[in-house]
C-alpha positions, -999 to +999 in steps of 0.1 A: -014-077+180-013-071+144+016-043+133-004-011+114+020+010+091+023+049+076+011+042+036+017+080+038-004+109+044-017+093+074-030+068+059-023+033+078-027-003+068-021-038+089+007-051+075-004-087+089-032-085+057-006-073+031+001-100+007+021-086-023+035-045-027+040-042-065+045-009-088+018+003-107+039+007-141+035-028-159+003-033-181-010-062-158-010-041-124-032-017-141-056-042-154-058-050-119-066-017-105-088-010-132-110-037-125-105-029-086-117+007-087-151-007-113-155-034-090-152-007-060-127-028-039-098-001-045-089+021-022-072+053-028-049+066-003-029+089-020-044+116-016-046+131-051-009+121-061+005+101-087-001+066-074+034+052-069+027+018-051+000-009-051-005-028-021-027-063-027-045-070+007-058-104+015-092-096+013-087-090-026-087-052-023-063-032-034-047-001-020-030+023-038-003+048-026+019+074-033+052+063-018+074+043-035+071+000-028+109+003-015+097+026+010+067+010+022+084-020+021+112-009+045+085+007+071+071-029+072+101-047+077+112-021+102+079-026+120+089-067+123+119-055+137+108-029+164+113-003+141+096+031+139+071+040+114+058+075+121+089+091+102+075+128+090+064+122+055 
């Protein structure tokens, strides 16, 4: 069964699909999500906030997020581990 984790704001993704989490600071990532939201293979997930995290999916979407990469990153390897995602935002 594929492990699903708290982006935030309820928002969930399959971590099994998840191929790179990357800040949206440097001049290449937002290229990237340019092109993404013109292409229309963005998704937005955070919920009106500054976009703090940008998660690269294997099916060449992107999805962008308002918690930090460090966190996400820690729900999903606490997920691999038997960990607990649903932590109150």
């Amino acid at each position: 069964m594929d492990k699903l984790i708290n982006i935030g704001f309820g928002n969930i993704v399959n971590t099994a699909k998840i191929i790179a989490i990357v800040s949206p600071d440097s001049a290449p990532v937002k290229r990237m999500v340019q092109r993404a939201k013109e292409a229309g293979t963005a998704i937005d997930a955070t919920q009106g906030r500054k976009t703090k995290a940008v998660l690269v999916m294997e099916s060449s979407q992107i999805v962008l997020s308002a918690l930090l990469p460090e966190t996400i990153a820690g729900r999903a390897a606490g997920e691999m581990h038997g960990g607990s995602d649903m932590d109150p935002e």
